[in-house]
Structure formats: C-alpha cells, structure tokens
C-alpha positions as CSV (number, residue, x, y, z in Angstrom):
1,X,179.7,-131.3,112.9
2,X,179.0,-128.2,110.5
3,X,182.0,-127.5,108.2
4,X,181.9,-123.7,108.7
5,X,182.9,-121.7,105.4
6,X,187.2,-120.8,105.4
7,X,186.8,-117.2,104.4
8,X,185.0,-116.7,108.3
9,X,188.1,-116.9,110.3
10,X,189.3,-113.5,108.0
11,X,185.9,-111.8,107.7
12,X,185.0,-112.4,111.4
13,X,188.1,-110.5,113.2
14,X,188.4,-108.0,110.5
15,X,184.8,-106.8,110.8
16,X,185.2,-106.9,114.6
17,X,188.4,-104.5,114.6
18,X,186.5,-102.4,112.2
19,X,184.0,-101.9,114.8
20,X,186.0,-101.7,117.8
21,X,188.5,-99.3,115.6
22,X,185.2,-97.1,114.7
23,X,184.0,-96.9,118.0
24,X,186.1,-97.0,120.3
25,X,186.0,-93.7,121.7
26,X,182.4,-95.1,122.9
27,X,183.5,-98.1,124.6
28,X,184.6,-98.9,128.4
29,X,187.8,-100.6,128.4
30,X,186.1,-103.9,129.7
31,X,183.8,-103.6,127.1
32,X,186.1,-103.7,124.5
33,X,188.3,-106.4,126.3
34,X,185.0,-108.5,126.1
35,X,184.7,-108.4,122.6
36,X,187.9,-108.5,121.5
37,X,188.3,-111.6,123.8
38,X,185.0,-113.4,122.4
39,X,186.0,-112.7,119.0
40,X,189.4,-114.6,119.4
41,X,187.5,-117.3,120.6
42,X,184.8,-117.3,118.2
43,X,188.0,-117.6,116.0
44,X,189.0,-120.4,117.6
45,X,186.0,-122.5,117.4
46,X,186.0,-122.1,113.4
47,X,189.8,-122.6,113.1
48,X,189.6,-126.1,115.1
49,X,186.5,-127.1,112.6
50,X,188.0,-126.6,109.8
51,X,191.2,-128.7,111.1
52,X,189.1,-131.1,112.0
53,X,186.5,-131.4,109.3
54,X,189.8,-131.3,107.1
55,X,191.3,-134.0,108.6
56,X,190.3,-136.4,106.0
57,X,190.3,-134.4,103.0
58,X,191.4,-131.0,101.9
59,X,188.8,-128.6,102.1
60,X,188.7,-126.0,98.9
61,X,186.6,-123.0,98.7
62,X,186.1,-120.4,95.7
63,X,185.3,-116.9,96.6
64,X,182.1,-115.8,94.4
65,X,182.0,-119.8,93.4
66,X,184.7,-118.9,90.9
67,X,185.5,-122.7,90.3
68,X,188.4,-123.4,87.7
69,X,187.0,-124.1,84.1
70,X,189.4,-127.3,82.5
71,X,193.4,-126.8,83.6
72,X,192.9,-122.6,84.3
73,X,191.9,-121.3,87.6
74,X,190.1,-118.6,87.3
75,X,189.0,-117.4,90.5
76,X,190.9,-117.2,94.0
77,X,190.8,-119.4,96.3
78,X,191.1,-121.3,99.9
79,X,192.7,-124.7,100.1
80,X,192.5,-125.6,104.0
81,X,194.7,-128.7,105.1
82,X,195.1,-130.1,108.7
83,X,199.0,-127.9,108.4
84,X,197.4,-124.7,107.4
85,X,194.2,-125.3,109.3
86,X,196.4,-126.0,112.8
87,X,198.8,-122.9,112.2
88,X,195.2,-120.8,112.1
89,X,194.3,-122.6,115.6
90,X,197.5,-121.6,116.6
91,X,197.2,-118.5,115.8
92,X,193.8,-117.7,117.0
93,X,194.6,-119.6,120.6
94,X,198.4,-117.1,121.5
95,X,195.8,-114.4,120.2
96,X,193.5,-115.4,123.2
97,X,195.7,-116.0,125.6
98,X,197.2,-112.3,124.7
99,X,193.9,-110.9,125.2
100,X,193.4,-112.8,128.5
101,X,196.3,-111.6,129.6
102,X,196.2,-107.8,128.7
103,X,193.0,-107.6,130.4
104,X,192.3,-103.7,131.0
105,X,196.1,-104.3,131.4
106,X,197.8,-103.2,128.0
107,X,197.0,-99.8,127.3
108,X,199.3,-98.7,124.5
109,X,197.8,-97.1,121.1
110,X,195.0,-95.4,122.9
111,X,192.3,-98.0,122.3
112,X,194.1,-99.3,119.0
113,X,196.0,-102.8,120.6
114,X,192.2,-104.8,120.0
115,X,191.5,-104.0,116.7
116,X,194.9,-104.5,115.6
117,X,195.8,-107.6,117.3
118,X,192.3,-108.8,115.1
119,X,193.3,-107.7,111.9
120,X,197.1,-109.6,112.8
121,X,195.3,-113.0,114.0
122,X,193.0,-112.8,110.6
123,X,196.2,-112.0,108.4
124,X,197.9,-115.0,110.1
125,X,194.5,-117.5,109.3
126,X,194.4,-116.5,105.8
127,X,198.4,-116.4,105.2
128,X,198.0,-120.3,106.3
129,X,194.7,-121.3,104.2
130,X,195.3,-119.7,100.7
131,X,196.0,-121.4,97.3
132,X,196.8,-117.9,95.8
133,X,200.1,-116.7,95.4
134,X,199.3,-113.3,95.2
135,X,197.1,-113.3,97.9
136,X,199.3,-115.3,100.2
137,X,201.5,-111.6,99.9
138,X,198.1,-109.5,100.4
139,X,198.0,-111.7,103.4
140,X,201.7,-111.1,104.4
141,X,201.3,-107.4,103.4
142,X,198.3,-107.2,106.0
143,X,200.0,-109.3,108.7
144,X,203.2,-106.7,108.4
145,X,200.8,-103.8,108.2
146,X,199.3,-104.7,111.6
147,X,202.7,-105.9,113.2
148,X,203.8,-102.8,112.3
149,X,201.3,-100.8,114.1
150,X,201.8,-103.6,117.1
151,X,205.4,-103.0,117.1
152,X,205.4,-99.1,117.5
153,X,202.2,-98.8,120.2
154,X,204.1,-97.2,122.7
155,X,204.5,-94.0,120.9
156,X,205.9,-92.5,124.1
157,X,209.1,-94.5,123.8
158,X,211.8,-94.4,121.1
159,X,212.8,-97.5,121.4
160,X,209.5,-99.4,120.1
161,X,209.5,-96.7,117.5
162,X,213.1,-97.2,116.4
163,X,212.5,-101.0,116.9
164,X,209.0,-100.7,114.1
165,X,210.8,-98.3,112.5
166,X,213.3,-100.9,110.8
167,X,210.8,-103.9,111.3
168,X,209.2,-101.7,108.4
169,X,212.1,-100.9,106.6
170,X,213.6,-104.6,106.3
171,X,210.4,-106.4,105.8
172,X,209.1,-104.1,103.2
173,X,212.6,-104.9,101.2
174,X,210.9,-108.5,102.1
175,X,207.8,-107.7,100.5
176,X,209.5,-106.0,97.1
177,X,211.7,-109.2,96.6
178,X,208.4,-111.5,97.0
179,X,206.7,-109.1,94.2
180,X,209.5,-109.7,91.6
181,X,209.1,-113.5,92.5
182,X,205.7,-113.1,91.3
183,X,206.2,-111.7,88.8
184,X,208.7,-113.7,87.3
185,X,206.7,-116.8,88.2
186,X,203.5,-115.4,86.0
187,X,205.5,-114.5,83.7
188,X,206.6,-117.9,83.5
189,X,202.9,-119.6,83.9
190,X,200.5,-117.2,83.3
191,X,199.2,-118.4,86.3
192,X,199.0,-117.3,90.1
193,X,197.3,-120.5,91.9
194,X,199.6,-122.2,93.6
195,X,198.7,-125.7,92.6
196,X,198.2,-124.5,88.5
197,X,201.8,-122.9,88.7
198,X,203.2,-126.5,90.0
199,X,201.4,-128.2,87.3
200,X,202.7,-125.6,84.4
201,X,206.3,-125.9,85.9
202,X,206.3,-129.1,86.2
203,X,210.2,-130.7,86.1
204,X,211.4,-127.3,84.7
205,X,214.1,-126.3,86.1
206,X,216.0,-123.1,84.1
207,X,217.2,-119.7,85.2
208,X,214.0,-117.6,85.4
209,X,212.3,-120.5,87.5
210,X,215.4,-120.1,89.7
211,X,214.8,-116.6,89.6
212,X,211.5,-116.5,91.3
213,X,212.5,-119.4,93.6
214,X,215.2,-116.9,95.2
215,X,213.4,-114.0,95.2
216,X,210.3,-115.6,96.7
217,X,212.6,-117.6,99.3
218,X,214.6,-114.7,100.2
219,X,211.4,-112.2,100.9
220,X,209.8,-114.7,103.3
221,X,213.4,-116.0,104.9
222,X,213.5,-112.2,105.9
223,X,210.4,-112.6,107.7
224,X,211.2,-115.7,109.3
225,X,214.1,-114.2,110.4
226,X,217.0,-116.1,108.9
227,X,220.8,-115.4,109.2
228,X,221.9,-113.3,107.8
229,X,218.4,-111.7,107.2
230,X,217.2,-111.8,110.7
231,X,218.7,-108.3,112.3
232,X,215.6,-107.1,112.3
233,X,214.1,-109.4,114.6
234,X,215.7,-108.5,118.0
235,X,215.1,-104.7,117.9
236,X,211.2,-105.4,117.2
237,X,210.6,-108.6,119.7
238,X,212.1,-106.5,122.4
239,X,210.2,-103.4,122.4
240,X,206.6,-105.1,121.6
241,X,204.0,-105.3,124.5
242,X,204.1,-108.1,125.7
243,X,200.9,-110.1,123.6
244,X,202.1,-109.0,120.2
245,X,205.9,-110.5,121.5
246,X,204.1,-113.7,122.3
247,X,202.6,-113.8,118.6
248,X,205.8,-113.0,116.9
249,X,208.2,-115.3,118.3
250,X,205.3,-117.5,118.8
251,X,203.8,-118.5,115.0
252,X,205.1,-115.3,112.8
253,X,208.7,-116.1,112.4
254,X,207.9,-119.9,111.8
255,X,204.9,-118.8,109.2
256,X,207.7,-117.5,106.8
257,X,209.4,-120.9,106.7
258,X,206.0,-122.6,106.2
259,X,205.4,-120.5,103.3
260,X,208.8,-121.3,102.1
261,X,207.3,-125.0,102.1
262,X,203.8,-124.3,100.8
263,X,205.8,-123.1,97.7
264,X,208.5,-125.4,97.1
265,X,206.5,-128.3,97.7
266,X,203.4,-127.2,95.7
267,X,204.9,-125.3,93.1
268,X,208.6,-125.8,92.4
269,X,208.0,-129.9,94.0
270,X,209.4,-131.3,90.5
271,X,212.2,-128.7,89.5
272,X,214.0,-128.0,92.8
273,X,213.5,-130.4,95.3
274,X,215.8,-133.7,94.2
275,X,216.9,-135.5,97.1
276,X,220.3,-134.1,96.9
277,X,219.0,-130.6,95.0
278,X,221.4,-127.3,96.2
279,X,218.2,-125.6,97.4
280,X,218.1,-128.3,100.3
281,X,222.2,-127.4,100.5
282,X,221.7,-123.5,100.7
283,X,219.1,-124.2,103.4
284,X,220.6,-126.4,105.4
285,X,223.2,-123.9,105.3
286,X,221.6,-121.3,106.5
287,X,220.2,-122.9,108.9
288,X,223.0,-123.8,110.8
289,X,224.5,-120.4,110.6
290,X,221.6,-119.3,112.3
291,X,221.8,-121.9,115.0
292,X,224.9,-120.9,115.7
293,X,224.8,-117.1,115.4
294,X,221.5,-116.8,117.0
295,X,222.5,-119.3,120.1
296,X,225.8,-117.0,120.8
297,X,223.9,-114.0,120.6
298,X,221.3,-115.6,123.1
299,X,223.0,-116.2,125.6
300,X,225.7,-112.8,125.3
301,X,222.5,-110.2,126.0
302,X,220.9,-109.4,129.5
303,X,217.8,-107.7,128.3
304,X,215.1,-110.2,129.0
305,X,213.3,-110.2,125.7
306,X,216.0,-109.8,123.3
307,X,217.5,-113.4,125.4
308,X,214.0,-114.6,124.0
309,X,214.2,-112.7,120.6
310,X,217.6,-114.5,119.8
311,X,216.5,-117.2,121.1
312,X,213.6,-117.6,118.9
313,X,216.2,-116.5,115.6
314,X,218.3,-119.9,116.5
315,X,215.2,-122.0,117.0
316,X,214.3,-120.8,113.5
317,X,217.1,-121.9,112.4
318,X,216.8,-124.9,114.1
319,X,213.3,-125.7,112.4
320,X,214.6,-124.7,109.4
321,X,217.1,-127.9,108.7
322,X,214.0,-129.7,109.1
323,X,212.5,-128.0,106.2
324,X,215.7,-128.6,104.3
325,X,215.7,-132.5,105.3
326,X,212.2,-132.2,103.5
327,X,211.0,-135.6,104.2
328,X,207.8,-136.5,105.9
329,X,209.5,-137.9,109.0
330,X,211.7,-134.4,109.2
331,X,208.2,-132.3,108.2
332,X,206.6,-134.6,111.2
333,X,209.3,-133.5,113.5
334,X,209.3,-129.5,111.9
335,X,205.4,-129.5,113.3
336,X,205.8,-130.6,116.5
337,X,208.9,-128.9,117.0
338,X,207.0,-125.6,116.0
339,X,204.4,-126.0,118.4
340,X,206.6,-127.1,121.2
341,X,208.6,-123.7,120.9
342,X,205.1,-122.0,119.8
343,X,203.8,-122.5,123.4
344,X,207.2,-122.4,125.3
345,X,208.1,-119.2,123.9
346,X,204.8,-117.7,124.8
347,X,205.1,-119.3,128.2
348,X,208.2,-117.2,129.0
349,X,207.5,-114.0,127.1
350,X,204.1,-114.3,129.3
351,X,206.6,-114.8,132.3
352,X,208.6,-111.9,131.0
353,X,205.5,-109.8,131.2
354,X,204.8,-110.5,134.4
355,X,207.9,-109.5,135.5
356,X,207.3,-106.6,133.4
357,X,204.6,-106.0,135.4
358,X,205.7,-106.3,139.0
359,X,209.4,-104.9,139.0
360,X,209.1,-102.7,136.2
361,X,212.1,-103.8,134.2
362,X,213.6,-106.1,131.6
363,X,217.4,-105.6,132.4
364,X,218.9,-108.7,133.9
365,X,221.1,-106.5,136.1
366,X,218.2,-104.3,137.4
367,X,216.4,-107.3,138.3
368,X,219.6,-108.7,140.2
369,X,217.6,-110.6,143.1
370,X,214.5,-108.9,142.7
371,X,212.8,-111.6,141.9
372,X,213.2,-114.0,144.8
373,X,209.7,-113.3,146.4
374,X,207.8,-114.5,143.2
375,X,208.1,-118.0,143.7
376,X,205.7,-118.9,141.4
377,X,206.8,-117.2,138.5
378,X,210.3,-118.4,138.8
379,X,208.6,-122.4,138.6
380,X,207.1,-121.3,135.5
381,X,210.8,-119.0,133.5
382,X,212.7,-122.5,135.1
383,X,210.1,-124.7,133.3
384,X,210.6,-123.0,130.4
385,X,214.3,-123.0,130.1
386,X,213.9,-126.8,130.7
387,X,211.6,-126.6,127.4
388,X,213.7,-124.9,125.5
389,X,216.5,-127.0,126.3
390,X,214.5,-129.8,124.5
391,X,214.2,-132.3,127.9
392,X,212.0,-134.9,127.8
393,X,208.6,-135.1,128.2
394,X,209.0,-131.1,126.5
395,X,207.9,-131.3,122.9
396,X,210.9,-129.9,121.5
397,X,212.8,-133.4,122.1
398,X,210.2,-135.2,120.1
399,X,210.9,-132.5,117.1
400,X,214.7,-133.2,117.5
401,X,214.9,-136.7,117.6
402,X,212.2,-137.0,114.6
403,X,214.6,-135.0,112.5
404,X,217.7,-136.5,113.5
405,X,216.0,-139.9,113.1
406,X,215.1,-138.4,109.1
407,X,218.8,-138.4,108.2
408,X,220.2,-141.6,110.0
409,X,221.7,-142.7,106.2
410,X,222.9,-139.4,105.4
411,X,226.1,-138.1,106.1
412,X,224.6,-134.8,107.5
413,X,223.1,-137.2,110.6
414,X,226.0,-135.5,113.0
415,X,226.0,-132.2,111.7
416,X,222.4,-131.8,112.7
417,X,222.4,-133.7,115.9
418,X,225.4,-131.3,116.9
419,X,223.3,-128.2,115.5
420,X,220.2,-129.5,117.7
421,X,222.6,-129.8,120.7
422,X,223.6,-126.5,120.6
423,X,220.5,-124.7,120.1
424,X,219.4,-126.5,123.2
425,X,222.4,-125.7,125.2
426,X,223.0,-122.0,125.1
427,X,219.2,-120.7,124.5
428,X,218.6,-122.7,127.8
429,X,221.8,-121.8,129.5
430,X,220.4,-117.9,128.7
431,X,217.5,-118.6,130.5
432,X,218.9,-120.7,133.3
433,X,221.6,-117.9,133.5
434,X,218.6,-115.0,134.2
435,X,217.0,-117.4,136.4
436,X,219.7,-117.9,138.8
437,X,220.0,-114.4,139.1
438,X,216.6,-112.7,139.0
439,X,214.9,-115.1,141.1
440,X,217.8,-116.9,143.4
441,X,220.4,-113.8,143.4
442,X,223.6,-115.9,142.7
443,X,226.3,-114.8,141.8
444,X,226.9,-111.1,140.4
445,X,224.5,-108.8,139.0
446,X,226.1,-109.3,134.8
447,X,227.6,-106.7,132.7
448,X,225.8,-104.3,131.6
449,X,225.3,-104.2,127.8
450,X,223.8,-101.6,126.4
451,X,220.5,-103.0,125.4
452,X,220.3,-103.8,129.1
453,X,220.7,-100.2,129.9
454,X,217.6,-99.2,127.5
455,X,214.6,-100.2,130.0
456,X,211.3,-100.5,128.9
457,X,208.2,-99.0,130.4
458,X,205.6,-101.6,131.5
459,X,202.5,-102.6,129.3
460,X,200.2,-100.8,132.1
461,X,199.5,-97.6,132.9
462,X,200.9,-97.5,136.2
463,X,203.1,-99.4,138.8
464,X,201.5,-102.4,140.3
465,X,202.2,-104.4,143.6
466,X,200.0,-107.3,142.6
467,X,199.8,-109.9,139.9
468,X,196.8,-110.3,139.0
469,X,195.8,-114.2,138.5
470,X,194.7,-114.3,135.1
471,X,198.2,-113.7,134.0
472,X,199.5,-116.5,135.4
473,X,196.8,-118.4,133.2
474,X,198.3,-117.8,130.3
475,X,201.8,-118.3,130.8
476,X,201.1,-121.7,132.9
477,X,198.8,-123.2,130.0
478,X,201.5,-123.0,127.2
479,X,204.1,-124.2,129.5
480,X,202.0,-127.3,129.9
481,X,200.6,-127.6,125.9
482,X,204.2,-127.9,125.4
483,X,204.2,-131.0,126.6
484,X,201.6,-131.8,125.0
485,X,202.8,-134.1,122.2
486,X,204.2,-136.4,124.8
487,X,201.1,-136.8,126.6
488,X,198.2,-137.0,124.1
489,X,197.7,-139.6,122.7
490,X,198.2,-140.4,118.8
491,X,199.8,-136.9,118.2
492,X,202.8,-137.8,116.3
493,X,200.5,-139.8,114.1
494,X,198.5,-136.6,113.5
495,X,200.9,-134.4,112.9
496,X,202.8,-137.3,110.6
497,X,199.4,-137.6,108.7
498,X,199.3,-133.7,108.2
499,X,203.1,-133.8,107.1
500,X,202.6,-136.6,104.6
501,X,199.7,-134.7,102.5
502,X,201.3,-131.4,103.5
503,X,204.2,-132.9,101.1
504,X,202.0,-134.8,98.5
505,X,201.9,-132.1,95.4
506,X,199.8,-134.2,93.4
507,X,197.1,-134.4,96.4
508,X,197.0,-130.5,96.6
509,X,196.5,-130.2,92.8
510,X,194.1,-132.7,92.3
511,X,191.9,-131.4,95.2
512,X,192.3,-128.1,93.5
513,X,190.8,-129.0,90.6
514,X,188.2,-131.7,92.0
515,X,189.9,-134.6,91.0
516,X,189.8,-138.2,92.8
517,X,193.4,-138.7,94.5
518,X,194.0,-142.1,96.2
519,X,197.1,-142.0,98.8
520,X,198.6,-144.9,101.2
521,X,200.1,-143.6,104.3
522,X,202.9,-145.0,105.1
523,X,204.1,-146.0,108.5
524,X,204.5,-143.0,111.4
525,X,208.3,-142.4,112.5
526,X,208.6,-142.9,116.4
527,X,210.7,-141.3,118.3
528,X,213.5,-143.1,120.2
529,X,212.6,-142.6,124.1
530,X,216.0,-143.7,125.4
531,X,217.9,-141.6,123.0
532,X,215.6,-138.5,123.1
533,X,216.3,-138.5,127.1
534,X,220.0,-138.7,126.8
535,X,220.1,-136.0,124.7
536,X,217.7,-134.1,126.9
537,X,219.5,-134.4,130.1
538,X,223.1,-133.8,128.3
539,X,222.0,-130.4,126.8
540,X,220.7,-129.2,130.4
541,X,223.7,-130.3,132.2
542,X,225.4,-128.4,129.5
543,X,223.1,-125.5,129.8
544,X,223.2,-125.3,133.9
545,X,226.9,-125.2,133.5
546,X,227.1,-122.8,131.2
547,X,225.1,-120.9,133.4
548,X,226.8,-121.0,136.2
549,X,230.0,-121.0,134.7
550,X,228.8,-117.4,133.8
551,X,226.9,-116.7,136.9
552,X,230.2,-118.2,139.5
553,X,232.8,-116.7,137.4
554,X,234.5,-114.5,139.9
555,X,234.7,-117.3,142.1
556,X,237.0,-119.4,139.5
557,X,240.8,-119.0,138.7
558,X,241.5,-116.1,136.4
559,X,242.5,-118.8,133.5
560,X,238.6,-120.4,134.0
561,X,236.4,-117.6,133.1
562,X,235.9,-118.1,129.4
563,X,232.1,-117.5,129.7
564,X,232.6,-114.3,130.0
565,X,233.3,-113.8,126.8
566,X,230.2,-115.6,125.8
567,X,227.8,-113.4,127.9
568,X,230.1,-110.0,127.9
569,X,231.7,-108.2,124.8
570,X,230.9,-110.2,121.5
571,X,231.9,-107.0,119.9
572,X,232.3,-108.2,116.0
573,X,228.4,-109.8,116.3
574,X,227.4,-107.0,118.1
575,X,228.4,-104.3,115.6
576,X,226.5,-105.9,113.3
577,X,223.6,-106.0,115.3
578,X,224.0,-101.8,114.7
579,X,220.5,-100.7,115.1
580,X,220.7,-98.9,111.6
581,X,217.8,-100.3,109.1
582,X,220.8,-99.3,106.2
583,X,222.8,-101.8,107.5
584,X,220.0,-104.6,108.0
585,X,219.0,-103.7,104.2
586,X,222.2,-104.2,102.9
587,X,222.6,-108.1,105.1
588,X,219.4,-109.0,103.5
589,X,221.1,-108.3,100.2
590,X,223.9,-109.8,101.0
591,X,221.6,-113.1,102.1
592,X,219.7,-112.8,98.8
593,X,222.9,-112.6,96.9
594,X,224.1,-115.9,98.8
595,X,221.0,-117.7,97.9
596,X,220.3,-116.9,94.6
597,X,224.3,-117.7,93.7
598,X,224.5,-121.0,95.6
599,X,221.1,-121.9,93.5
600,X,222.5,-120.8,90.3
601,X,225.9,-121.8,90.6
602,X,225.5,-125.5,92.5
603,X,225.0,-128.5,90.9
C-alpha cells in the first residue's frame, strides 16, 4: 500500500473550500454537497493510510525537505503516529457523516457551511500530526477560526451569534495564554520542535519551565473545556447546526486534552511528570470537579443539546483523570474511551437533529410527547443513553474499567471508580429522563428553564413532515462503532500499542531526528468482563431511577421529591453559567491562577 504524503490531508480540504468558497455562487446545492462530501472521504482514505502505514513506525515528514542538521531542527515538520493519525480518521469520518447528513439539508451561511466545515476537518488533521509547537497553535488558531464561523451560521438568530460571540471571546483568551507559553518555552530552548524542546529541557524543572507548562496547559484546558474553564462550551454546542455540534463535542473538546499530552509527554516527559508529580495532582483535580459540575449541570437543563453539551464537559472531565493517571494502561483506556463517547455523542446530537428536523424544537417541555410516533428514533436517543451510561458491550465501559484497573495500587483507585460512576449515572439519567418524556410522554412536561424557553430554528429551510433516510445513517452507524471495541477483534491491543509509543519520549525524539530506537512492548491490560458489567448495569439502574425519580415526582410523598432540585432551580451553578463572555474570561483566570499556584506551590 502507498504511504501517501501527511501534508495531503491539510492541502486537500483547504484547496477544496477555496474553491467551493470562490465559487459558490455558481454551484447547485447538490453539486456542492457532492464535493464537499467526496472530499471528506477522499480525506478519509489518506487519514486511514497514514494510520496504517504508521502502525509500525512513526512516519516524519519535512516540509521543503528541511531535515534537521546535528541536534537543531531547522525546518517544520509532521510526525504522524497511529494516536495522531486515528484522531485525523476521526476527524475526517464525523466530518462525513455531517455532510451525509446535511444533505441539501443545512442551509445556514448562505453556501459558506462546506467550505468551512473543510477548512475545520483539515485544522483538526494537522492539529493531530504536527511536531511543531508553533504550528500546532496555527493549527488551533485555524480550527477556532472556522469553529467560529460554524458556530455563528445562523446569522438570523441571536442566540448562535451570542453563543460564537463568547466561543470567540474565551478561546481567544485561550490562544493568548498558549502564545506566552511559547514564548517562554523558546526563550528557554531556542527551539520550537517539540521533540528538540524535550531533549533541551530534559529533567529541568525551575520556574520559567513551570511557567510555560501553565500557560500552555491552561490555553488548551480552555478548549477542552475544563472546569472551571469550560462556560463557554454550553452556549456554543447548543446553538451550532447540528454537523458542526457533532464535531465539537465529538473530537474538538478531547483534541485539547491530547495536546495537553503531546506536550507533557514529549516535552516536559523528564521535568514534570514523576509518578507522584503535582501536575498529575492539579489534573486529577480538575478533573473530578468537572465530573461532578458538568454531571449536575447535565442532568438540571431541558434543552436537548445543552443536556448533550454538559454532558460532553463531564465526560471531559472524565477522560481527563486518565490523562492524569498517565500510564499506558490508563492512555489505553483514555483512547478507547474517547472514541466510545466520540461516536455516541454524535449518535445522539445526530438524533437530536432529527428531532430538530421533524418537530422543530429542542426544548424538552415543547417536545412533551411529541415524539411517540418516531419509533425509530427513540431506539436510537435510548441506545445512546445506554452508551453513555458506560453498559457493556458500549465502549465507554472498556475505557472505565482500563483506567480504574491503572490505579488498583494507588490510593486514588476509589476516588475514580466513584468519579466514573457518577459521570455515568446522571449524563445517562439526562438522557433517559428526555426519553421518557419526548418519546413515551410519562410523567409531566419538566420545568421550564430558561434555556428551554430559547428554541432554536431548525438546520433547514423549511418545516418538514418526513425524515429523510440518510439521516438515520448517520446517527445509527456511530451508535453501533461505539461498540466497536467490544466487537473487533484485537482493538485494545491496538489502541494499547498506540498508547505505549504515544508515551515513549525517547521514541518520538529519536524518530525525529532519524535515529534507530528499539522498544519491547509490554503486555496489553484486559479489561475485567465481570466487573465492567456490574458496574455497567449499577450506573443504569441508577440512571433509570434517577430518571424517573424526576419524571414520577408528583406522584411521590411531598418528603420524596429531592430530584427536583437536581433537574429544577440549581440557581448558584446556574448564575455562573451567566451568558456574559466577562464573566467566562475572568473563570478562566481564575482556572489559570489555580493551576499555575498548585504547580508552583506543590511539592
């Protein structure tokens, strides 16, 4: 099989959007469906070469065959391994099922929605293959750009614009704190290659290294999204059309914790990641306040896709004690839980769409028993609440018990298994809860919140009383693929092999500069079948009765109806949740302040 060259999966998509962008006054809508549509999946093909012809060995690549000269790199360049190559297949595959969905569907931006959902899926590729630092925030700069353009299409509607509006705002701040950590890292190395800046640190570990490690963590844990940087998140997942939702919560969110690995394990591998370090603390931390704060906030709203945004904020938060565990049994389990969630997530955002489309709403009380004719669709929102409540054969258990299963000899073993558990329980109690009363018409219609109040208009330009097929497509295949690491065979030794050299710094430095590495792979991690059910079937009783603990309420004794405070007022999260980008800017201070102090001031 032909290795095809890494810089394609960037060139190709951007010089598609240029032309669809230039012309598109010119083109029927099918026409630039069609290529928008072959595009992604020309995408695809070079994405899954590259993961597979780097299966074996890293694949580098120069641009202009600027190849380092001794120890200094002069040139920039590509270093594609099977976890940067599979987050580019990712991305390229949501992108095709977005455009198979939106099919002469989705027409917000006049015309603008193809070349823009291009420029975001090449972004994504080449935020996952570079060795660059700089370029890894060109790529993050041009992935924001376009998100931000995805965000706002529906120009007609304040809400998307208020929603992009402080996407913008915070992210930017995200982008200024990344620049400093730049800059204090050249300053520091006179370098900007990843692998050459982890060779120059080395085991150095002083304040200006610190430094850049919290500015450079803090600007990419504000795009993935991070308590308490993540306020952002819900105003601009909610108000998105329904593809670009699909890619946010899908791989964008998760791709600024991987770049929170790429650099701590490339370049600060030596000088702050000790077993026992206080970055793996302030993580681990963080974490679990977004587990918790995230699941709450789940399962309090009844606006469809802000149940899904918050949703995908705990997740995150979920994935991210895996990166804090940091060993290749808890990276193992971080990969397959991020595809399990990648596709479930999409599966019901796809779902929510078609809802979208039929009943013209996303408030859970406007769709009060609406939904009971579309059978099928309420198979495919149940499946996915089973997903995200992490049952067995769902992906999203083999994630869990692979990180549980990391920190067996550490004291921390409960505190995660508890922190998994909950995530599980009230992200699929939300969706349980919606179900029960969209599609079945149990209980009451919910409270009213006033997200719920804003509706949304639909992605199309007009109200439709059929569902077309090939939406259903989309939104059926993810549900499945995330089962998929139960039912393919040898996928936890894949993604265990990817982990392992994902981790190995001297691998990725060596292959940088063309050296010979030599590497025994140790033993794959299993998962714990018996175990991983249990926990799978406790967290859906849990969440089915939370959910119709919330749904049945009325029907219990006055002193029984605690849910209701779960899914009603919530006032002191909820006025913090303010809409106002001010207030979002001065959290993500406050979260940069909390980092950088518990990395200066712990041991």
């Amino acid at each position: 099989m032909i290795t095809p060259s890494p810089a394609l999966p960037i060139a190709v998509p951007l010089v598609a959007a240029a032309f669809l962008a230039g012309l598109r006054k010119f083109l029927r809508r099918w026409l630039a469906d069609l290529i928008a549509t072959a595009t992604a999946a020309a995408n695809l093909w070079l994405c899954t070469a590259l993961l597979r012809a780097s299966w074996h060995s890293n694949i580098v690549y120069w641009f202009g065959n600027w190849f380092p000269r001794g120890r200094m790199v002069v040139g920039i360049g590509f270093e594609v391994d099977p976890v940067g190559a599979g987050l580019a297949t990712l991305a390229c595959l949501l992108t095709l099922l977005g455009f198979i969905y939106s099919w002469r569907i989705t027409d917000s931006g006049r015309d603008l929605f193809q070349p823009l959902m291009l420029i975001f899926m090449a972004a994504m590729c080449g935020f996952a293959m570079t060795a660059d630092l700089f370029n890894l925030f060109v790529f993050f700069e041009l992935m924001s750009t376009a998100a931000f353009a995805l965000c706002g299409l529906k120009t007609h509607e304040p809400a998307p614009l208020q929603g992009a509006f402080n996407f913008a705002v915070t992210n930017t701040v995200g982008a200024f704190l990344i620049l400093t950590g730049i800059a204090l890292v050249y300053a520091v190395t006179g370098a900007l290659n990843m692998a050459q800046i982890g060779f120059l640190l080395g085991s150095r570990h002083d304040l200006l290294v610190i430094a850049a490690a919290a500015f450079l963590c803090s600007g990419f844990l504000i795009k993935a999204a991070i308590a308490p940087f993540h306020f952002w998140l819900p105003d601009a997942h909610s108000v998105a059309p329904t593809p670009v939702c699909v890619l946010f919560s899908g791989l964008m969110v998760e791709l600024g914790a991987f770049a929170v690995l790429r650099m701590t394990s490339v370049m600060f591998g030596q000088s702050l990641l000790q077993p026992h370090s206080a970055f793996r603390a302030t993580l681990l931390l963080l974490g679990s306040l977004t587990v918790v704060w995230g699941g709450l906030m789940c399962f309090a709203e009844h606006h469809l896709k802000r149940v899904l945004a918050f949703s995908t904020i705990s997740h995150g938060g979920a994935m991210l004690l895996g990166v804090a565990i940091g060993t290749p049994a808890a990276i193992t389990g971080w990969l397959t839980y991020l595809f399990a969630h990648a596709m479930a997530k999409a599966g019901l955002f796809f779902t929510a769409g078609i809802l979208l489309h039929r009943l013209q709403s996303m408030s859970e009380p406007q769709l009060f028993k609406r939904g009971r004719p579309l059978r099928f669709t309420a198979v495919l929102w149940l499946l996915g609440g089973i997903a995200l409540a992490a049952l067995p054969p769902f992906g999203l258990s083999n994630g869990e018990d692979l990180i549980e299963s990391a920190t067996h000899a550490h004291a921390i073993h409960l505190w995660v298994t508890l922190m998994f558990f909950f995530t599980s329980a009230m992200t699929g109690a939300a969706v349980f809860r919606v179900g029960m009363r969209v599609f079945f018409g149990l209980g009451d219609a919910g409270p009213a919140d006033r997200a719920a109040k804003i509706d949304e208009a639909p992605d199309g330009p007009e109200e439709q009383h059929h569902i077309p097929a090939r939406m259903f497509l989309p939104a059926a295949l993810c549900i499945a693929l995330s089962a998929a690491p139960a039912y393919i065979p040898g996928f936890g030794r894949w993604f265990f092999n990817a982990a392992h050299r994902f981790l190995a710094q001297s691998l990725y430095i060596a292959r940088i500069y063309a050296q010979p590495v030599h590497y025994v792979l140790p033993p794959a991690p299993h998962s714990d079948l018996g175990s991983t059910l249990m926990h799978g079937a406790i967290a859906v009783v849990c969440a089915l009765l939370l959910a119709s603990w919330a749904v049945f309420h009325l029907a219990l004794p006055r002193g029984f109806r605690g849910a209701t405070h779960l899914e009603g007022p919530m006032f002191p999260l909820r006025k913090l949740q303010s809409g106002h980008p001010g207030d979002y800017v001065v959290w993500c201070m406050v979260g940069f302040v909390l980092l950088g102090g518990c990395l200066f001031l712990l041991p």
